[in-house]
PyMOL commands that place a pseudoatom at each C-alpha (Angstrom):
pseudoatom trace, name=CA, resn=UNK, resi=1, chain=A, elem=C, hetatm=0, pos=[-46.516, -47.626, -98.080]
pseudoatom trace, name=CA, resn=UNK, resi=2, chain=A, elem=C, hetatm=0, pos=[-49.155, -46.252, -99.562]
pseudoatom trace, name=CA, resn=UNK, resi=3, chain=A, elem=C, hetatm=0, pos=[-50.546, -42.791, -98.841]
pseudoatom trace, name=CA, resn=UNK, resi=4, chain=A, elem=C, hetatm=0, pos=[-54.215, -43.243, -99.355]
pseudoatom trace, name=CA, resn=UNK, resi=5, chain=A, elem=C, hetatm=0, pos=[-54.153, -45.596, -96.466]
pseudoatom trace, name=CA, resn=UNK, resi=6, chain=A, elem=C, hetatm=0, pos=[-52.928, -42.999, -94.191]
pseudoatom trace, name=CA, resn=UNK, resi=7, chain=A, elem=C, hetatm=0, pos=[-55.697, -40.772, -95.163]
pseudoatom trace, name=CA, resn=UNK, resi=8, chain=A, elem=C, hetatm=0, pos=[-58.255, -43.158, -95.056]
pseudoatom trace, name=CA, resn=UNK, resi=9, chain=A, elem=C, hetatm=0, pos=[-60.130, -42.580, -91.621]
pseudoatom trace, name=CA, resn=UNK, resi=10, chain=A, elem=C, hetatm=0, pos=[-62.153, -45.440, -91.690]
pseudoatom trace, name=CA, resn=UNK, resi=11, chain=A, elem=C, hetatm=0, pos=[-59.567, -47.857, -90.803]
pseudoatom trace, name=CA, resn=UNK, resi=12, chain=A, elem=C, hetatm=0, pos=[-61.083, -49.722, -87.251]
pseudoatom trace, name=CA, resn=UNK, resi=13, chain=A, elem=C, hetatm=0, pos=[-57.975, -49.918, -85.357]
pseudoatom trace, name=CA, resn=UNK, resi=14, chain=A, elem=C, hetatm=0, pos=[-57.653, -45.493, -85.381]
pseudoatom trace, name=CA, resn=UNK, resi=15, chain=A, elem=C, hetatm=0, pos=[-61.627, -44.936, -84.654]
pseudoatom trace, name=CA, resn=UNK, resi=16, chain=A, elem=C, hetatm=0, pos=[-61.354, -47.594, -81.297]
pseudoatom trace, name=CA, resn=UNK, resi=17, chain=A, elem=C, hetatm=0, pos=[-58.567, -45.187, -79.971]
pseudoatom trace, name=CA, resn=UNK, resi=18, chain=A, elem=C, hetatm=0, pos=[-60.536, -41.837, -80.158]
pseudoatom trace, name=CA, resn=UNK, resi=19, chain=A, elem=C, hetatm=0, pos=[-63.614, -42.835, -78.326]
pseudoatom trace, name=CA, resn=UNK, resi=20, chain=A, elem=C, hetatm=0, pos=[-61.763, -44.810, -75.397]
pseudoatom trace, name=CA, resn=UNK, resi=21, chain=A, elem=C, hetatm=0, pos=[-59.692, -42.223, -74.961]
pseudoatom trace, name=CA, resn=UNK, resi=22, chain=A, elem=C, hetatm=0, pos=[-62.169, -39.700, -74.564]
pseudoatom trace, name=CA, resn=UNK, resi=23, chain=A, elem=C, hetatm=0, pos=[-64.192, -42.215, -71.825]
pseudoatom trace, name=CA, resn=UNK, resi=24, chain=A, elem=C, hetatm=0, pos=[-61.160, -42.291, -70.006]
pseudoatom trace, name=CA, resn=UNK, resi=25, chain=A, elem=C, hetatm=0, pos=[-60.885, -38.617, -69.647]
pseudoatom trace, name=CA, resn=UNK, resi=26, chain=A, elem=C, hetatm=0, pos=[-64.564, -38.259, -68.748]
pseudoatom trace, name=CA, resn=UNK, resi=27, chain=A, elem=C, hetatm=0, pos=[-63.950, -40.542, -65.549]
pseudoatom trace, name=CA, resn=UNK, resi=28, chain=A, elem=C, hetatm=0, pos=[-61.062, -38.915, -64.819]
pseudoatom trace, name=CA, resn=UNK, resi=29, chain=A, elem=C, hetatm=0, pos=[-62.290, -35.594, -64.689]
pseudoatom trace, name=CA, resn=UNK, resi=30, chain=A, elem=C, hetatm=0, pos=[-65.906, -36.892, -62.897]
pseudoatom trace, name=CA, resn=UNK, resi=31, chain=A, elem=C, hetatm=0, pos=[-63.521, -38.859, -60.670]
pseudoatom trace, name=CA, resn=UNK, resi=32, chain=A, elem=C, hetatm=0, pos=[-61.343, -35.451, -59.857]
pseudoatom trace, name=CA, resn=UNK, resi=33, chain=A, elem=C, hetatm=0, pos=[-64.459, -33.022, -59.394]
pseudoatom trace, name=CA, resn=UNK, resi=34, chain=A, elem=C, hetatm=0, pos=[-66.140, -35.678, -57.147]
pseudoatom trace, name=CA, resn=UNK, resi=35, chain=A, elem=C, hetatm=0, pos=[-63.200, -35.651, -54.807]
pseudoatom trace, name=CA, resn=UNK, resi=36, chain=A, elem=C, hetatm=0, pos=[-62.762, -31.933, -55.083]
pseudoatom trace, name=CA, resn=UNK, resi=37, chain=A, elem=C, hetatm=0, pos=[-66.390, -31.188, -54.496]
pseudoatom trace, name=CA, resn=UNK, resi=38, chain=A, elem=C, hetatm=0, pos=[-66.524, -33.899, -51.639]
pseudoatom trace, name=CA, resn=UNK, resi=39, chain=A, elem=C, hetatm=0, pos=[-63.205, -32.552, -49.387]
pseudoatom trace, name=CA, resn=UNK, resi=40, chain=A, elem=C, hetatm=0, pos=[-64.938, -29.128, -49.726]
pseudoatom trace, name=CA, resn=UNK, resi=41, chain=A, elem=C, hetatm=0, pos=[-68.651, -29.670, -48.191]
pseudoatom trace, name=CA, resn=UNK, resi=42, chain=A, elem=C, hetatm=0, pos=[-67.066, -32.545, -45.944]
pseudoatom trace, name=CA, resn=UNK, resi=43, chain=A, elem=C, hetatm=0, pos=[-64.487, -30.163, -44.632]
pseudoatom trace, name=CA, resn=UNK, resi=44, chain=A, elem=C, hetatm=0, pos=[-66.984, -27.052, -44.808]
pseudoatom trace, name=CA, resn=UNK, resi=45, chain=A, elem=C, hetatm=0, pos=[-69.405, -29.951, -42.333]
pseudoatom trace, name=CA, resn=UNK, resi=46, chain=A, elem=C, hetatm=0, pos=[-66.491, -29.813, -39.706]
pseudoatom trace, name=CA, resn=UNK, resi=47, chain=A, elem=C, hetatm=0, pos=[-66.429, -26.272, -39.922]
pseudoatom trace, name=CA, resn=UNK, resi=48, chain=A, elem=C, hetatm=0, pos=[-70.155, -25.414, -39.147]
pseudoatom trace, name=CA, resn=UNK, resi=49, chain=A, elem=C, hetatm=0, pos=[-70.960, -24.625, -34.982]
pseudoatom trace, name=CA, resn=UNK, resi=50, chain=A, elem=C, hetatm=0, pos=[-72.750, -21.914, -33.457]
pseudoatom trace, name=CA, resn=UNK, resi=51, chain=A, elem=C, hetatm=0, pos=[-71.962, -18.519, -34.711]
pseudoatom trace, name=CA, resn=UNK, resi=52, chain=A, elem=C, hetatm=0, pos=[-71.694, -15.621, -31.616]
pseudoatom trace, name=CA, resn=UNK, resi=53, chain=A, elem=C, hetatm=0, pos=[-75.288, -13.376, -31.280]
pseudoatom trace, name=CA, resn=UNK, resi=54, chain=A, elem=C, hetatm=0, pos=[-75.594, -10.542, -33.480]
pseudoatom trace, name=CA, resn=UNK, resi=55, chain=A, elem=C, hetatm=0, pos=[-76.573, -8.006, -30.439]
pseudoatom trace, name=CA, resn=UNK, resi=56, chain=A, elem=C, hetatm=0, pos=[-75.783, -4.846, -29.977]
pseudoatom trace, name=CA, resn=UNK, resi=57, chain=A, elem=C, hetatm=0, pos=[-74.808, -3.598, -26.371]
pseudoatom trace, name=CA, resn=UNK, resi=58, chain=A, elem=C, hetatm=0, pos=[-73.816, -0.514, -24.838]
pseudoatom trace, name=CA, resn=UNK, resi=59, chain=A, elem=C, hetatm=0, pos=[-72.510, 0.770, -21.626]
pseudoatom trace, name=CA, resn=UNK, resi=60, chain=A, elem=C, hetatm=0, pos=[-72.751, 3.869, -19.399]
pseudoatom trace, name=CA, resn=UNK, resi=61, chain=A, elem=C, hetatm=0, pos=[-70.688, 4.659, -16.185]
pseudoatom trace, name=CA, resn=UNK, resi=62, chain=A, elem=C, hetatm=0, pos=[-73.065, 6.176, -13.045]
pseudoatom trace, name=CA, resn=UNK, resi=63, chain=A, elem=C, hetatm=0, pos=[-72.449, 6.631, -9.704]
pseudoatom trace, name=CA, resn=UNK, resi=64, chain=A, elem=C, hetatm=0, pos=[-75.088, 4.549, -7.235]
pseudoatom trace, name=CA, resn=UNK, resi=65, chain=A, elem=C, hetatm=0, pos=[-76.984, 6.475, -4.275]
pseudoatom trace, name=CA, resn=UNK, resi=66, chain=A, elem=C, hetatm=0, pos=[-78.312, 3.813, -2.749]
pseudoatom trace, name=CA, resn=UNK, resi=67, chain=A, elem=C, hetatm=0, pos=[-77.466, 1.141, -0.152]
pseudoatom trace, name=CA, resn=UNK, resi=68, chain=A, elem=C, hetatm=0, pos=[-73.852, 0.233, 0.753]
pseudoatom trace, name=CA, resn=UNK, resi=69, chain=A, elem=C, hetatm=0, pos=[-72.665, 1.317, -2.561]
pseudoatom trace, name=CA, resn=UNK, resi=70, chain=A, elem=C, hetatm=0, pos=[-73.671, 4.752, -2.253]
pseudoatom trace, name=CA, resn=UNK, resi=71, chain=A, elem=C, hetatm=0, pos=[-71.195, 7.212, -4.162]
pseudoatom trace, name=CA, resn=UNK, resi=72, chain=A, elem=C, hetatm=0, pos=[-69.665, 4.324, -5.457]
pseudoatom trace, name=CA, resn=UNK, resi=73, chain=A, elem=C, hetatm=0, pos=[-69.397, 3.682, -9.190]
pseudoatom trace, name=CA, resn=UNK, resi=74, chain=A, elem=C, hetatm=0, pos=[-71.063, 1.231, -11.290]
pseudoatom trace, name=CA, resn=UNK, resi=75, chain=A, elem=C, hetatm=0, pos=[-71.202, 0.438, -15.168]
pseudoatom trace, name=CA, resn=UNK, resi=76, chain=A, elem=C, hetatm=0, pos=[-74.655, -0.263, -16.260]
pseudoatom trace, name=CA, resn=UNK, resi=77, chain=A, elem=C, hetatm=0, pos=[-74.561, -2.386, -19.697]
pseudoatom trace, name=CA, resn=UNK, resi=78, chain=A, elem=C, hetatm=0, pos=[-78.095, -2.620, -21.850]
pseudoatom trace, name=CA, resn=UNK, resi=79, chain=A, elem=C, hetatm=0, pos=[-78.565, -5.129, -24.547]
pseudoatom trace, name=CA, resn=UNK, resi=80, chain=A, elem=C, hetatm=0, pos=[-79.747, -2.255, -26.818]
pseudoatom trace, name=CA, resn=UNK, resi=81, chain=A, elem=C, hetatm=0, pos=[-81.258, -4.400, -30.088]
pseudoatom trace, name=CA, resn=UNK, resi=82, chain=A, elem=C, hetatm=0, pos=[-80.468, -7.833, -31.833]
pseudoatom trace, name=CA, resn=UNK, resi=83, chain=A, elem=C, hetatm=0, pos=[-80.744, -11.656, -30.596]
pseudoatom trace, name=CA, resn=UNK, resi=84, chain=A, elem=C, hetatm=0, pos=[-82.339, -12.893, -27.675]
pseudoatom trace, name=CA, resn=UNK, resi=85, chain=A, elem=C, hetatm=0, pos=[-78.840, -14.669, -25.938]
pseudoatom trace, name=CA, resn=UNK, resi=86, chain=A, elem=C, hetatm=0, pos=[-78.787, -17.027, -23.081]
pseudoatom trace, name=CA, resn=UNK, resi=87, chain=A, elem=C, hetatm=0, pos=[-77.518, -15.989, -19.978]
pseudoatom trace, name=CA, resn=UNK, resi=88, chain=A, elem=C, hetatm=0, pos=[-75.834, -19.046, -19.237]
pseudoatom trace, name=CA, resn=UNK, resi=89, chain=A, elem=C, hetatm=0, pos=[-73.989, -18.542, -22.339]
pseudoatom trace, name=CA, resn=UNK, resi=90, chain=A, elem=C, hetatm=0, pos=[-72.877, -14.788, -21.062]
pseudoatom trace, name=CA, resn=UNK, resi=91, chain=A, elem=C, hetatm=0, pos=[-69.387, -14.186, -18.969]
pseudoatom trace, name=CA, resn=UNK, resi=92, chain=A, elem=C, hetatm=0, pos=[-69.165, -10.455, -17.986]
pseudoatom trace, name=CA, resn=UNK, resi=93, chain=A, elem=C, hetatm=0, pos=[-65.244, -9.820, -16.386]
pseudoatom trace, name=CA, resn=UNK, resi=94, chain=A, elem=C, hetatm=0, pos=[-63.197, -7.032, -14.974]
pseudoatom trace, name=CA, resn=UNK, resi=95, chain=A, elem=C, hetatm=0, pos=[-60.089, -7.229, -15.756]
pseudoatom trace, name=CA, resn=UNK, resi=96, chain=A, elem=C, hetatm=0, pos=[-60.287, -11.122, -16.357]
pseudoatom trace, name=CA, resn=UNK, resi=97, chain=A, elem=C, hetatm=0, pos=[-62.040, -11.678, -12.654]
pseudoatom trace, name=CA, resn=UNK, resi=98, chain=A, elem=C, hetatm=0, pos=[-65.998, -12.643, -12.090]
pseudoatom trace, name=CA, resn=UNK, resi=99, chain=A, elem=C, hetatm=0, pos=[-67.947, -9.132, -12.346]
pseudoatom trace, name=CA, resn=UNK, resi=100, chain=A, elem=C, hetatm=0, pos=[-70.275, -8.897, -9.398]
pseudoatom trace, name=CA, resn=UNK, resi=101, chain=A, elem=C, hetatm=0, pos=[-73.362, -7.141, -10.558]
pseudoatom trace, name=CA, resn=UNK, resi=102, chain=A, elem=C, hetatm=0, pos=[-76.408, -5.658, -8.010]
pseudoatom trace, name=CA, resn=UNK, resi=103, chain=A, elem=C, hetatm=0, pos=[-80.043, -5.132, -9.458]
pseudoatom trace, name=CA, resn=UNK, resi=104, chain=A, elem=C, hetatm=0, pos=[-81.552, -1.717, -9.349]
pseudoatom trace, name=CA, resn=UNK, resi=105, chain=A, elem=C, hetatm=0, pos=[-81.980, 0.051, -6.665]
pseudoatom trace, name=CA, resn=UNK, resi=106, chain=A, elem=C, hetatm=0, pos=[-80.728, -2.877, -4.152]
pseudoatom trace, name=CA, resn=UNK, resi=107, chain=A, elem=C, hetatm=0, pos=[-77.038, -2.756, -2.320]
pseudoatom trace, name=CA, resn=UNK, resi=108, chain=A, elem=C, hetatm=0, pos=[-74.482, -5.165, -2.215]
pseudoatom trace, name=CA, resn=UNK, resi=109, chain=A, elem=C, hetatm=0, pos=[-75.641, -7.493, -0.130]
pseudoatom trace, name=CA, resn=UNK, resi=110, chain=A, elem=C, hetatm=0, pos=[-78.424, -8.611, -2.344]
pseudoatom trace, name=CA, resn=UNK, resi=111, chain=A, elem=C, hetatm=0, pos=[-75.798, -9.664, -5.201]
pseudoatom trace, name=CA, resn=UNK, resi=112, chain=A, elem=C, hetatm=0, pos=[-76.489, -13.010, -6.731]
pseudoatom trace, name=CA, resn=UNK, resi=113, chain=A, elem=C, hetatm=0, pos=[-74.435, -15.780, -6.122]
pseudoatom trace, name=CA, resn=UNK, resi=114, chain=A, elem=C, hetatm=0, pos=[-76.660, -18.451, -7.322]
pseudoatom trace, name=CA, resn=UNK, resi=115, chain=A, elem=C, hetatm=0, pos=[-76.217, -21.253, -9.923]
pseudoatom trace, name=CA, resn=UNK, resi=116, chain=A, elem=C, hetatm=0, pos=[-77.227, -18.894, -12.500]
pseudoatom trace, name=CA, resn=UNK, resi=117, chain=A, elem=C, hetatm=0, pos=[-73.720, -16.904, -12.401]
pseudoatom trace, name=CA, resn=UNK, resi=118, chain=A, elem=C, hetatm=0, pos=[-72.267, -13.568, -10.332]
pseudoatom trace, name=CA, resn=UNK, resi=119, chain=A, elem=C, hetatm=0, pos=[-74.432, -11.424, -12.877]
pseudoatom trace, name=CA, resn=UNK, resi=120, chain=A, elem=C, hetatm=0, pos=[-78.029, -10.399, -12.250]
pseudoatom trace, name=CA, resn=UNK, resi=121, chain=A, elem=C, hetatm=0, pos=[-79.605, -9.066, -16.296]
pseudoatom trace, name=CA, resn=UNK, resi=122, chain=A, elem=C, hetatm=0, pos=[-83.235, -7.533, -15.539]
pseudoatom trace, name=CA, resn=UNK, resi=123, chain=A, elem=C, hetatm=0, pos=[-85.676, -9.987, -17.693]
pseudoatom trace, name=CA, resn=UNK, resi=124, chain=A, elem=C, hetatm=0, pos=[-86.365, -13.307, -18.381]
pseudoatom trace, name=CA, resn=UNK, resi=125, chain=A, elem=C, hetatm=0, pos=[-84.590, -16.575, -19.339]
pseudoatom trace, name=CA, resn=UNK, resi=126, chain=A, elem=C, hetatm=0, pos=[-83.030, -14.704, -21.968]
pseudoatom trace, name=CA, resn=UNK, resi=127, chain=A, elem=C, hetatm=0, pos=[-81.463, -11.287, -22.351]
pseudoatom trace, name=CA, resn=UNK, resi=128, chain=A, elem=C, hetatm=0, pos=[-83.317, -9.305, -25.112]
pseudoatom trace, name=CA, resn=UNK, resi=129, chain=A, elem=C, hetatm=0, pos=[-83.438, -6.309, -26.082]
pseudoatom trace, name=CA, resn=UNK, resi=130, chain=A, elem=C, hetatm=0, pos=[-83.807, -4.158, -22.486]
pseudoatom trace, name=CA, resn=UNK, resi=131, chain=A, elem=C, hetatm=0, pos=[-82.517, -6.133, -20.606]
pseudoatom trace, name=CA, resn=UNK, resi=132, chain=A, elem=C, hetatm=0, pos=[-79.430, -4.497, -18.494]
pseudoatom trace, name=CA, resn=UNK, resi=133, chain=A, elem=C, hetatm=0, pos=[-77.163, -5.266, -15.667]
pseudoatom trace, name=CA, resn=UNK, resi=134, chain=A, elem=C, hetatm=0, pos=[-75.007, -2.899, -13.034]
pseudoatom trace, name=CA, resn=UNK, resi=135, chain=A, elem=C, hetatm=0, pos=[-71.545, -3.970, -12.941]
pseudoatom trace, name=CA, resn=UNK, resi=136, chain=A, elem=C, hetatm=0, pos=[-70.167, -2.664, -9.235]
pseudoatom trace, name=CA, resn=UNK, resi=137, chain=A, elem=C, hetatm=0, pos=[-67.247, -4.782, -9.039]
pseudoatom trace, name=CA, resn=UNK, resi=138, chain=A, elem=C, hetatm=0, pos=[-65.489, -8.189, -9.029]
pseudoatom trace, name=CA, resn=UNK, resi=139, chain=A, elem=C, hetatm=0, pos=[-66.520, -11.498, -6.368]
pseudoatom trace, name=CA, resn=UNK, resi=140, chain=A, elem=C, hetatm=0, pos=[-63.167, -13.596, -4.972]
pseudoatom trace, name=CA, resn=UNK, resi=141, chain=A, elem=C, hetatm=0, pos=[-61.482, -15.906, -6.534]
pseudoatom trace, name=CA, resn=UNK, resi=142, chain=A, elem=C, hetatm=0, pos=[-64.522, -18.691, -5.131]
pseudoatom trace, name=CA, resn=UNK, resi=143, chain=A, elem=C, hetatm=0, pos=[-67.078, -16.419, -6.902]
pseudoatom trace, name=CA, resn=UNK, resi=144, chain=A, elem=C, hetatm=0, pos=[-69.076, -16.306, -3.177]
pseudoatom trace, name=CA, resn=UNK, resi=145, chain=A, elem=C, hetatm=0, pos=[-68.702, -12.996, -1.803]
pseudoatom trace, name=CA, resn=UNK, resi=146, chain=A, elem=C, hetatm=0, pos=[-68.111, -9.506, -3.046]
pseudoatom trace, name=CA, resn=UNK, resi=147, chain=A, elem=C, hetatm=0, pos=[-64.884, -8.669, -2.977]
pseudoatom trace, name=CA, resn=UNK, resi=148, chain=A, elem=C, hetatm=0, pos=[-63.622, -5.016, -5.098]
pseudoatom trace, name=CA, resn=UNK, resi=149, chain=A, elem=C, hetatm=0, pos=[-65.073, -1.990, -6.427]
pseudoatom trace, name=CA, resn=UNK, resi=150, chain=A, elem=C, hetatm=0, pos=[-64.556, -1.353, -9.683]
pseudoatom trace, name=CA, resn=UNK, resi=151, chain=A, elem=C, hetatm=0, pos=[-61.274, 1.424, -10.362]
pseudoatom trace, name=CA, resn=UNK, resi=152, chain=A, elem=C, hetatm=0, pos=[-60.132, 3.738, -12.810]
pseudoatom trace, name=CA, resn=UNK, resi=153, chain=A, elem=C, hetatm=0, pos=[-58.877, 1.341, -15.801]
pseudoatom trace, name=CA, resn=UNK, resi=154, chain=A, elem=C, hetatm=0, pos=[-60.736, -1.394, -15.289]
pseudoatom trace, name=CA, resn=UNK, resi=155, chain=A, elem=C, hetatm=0, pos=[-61.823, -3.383, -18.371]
pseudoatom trace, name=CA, resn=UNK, resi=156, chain=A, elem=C, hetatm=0, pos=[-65.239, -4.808, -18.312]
pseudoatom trace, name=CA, resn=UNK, resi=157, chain=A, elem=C, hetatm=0, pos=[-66.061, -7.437, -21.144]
pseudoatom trace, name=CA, resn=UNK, resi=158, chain=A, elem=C, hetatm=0, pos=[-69.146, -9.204, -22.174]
pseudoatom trace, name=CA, resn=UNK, resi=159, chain=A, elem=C, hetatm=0, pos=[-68.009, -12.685, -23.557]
pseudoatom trace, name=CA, resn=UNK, resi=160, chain=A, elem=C, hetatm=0, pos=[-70.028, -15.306, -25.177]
pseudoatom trace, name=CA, resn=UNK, resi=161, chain=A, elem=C, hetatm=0, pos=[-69.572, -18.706, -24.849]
pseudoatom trace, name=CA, resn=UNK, resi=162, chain=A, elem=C, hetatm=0, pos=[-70.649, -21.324, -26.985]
pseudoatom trace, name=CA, resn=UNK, resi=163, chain=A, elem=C, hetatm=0, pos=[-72.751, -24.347, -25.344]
pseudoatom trace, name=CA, resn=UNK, resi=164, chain=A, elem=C, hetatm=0, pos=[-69.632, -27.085, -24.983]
pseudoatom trace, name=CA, resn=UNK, resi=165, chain=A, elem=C, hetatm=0, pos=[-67.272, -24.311, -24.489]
pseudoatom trace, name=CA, resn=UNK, resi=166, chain=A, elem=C, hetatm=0, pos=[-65.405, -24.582, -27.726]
pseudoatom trace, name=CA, resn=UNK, resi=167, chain=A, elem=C, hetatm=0, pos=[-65.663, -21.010, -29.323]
pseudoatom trace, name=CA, resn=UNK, resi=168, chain=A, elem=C, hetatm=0, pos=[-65.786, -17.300, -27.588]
pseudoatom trace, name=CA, resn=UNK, resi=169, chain=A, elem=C, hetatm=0, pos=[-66.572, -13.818, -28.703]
pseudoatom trace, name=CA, resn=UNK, resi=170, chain=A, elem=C, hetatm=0, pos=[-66.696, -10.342, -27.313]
pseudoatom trace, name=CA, resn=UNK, resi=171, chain=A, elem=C, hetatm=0, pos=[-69.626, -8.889, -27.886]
pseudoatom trace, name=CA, resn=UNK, resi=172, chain=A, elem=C, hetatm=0, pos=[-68.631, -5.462, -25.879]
pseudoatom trace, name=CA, resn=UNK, resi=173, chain=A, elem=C, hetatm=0, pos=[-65.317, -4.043, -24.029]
pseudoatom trace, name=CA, resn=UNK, resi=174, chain=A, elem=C, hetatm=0, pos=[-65.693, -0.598, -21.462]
pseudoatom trace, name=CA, resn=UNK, resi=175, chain=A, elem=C, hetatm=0, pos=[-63.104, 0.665, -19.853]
pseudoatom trace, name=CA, resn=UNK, resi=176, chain=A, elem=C, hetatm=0, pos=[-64.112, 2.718, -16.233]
pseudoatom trace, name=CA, resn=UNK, resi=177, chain=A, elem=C, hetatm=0, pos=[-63.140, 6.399, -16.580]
pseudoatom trace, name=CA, resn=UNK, resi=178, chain=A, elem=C, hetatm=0, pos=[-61.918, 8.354, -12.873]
for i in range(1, 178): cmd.bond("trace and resi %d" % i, "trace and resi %d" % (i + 1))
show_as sticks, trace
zoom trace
């Protein structure tokens, strides 16, 4: 054996070793950051839908002195500031039932039970910032006719929906105060 041929680096069959080795781990590693980078933005893609409206709302308990609900309690909620939401897309409850809602200055007879849903906002096709409803109580289980005033306790909460129905969010809670 002699040592100056272990020394020597410019033997072919050591320099062949080095640079095939080296390809190898470059694929690997491409190969491995691909797949990494790929399960993230494909799973990420599954992940993207409709995020709730960014709106601020508030609520305010009065007592109505008009109509058939005169002396009767009401919450009024107003969609104070933030994004224009779809009414369609809104589900106001009390305690988990259909709210029944009146416009201004009308009485209980004149509550909507159209297509559009149990709730009457003041505005357009969207509720902005404004736009308010009166929350006097809860229709039957059919959604048809009035059916309870609202109590001491009750919860009222404004709940979006996402078109499809697939994701929900509370965008405000009140409880009525005696």
């Amino acid at each position: 054996m002699n040592l100056s041929d272990l020394l020597n680096t410019e033997t072919d069959d050591r320099r062949a070793v080095s640079p095939v080795i080296g390809v190898i781990l470059m694929v690997a590693i491409t190969v491995i950051l691909a797949a990494v980078i790929g399960t993230f933005v494909l799973g990420l893609g599954d992940q993207v839908q409709e995020t709730a409206p960014n709106a601020q709302i508030s609520g305010e308990q009065i007592t109505l002195d008009e109509g058939d609900l005169d002396d009767e309690e009401a919450v009024r909620i107003t969609h104070e500031s933030g994004d224009a939401i779809n009414p369609n897309e809104i589900e106001i409850t009390v305690d988990g039932q259909t709210a029944a809602s009146v416009e201004p200055d009308s009485d209980v007879d004149e509550a909507d039970t159209s297509d559009d849903g149990p709730t009457i906002w003041t505005g357009g096709d969207r509720i902005s910032a404004g736009d308010r409803v009166q929350i006097v109580g809860t229709y039957d289980v059919d959604g048809d006719q009035f059916d309870e005033e609202l109590d001491d306790e009750d919860e009222i909460r404004v709940t979006w929906q996402a078109p499809g129905g697939d994701r929900t969010a509370t965008l405000f809670t009140f409880e009525v105060d005696d």
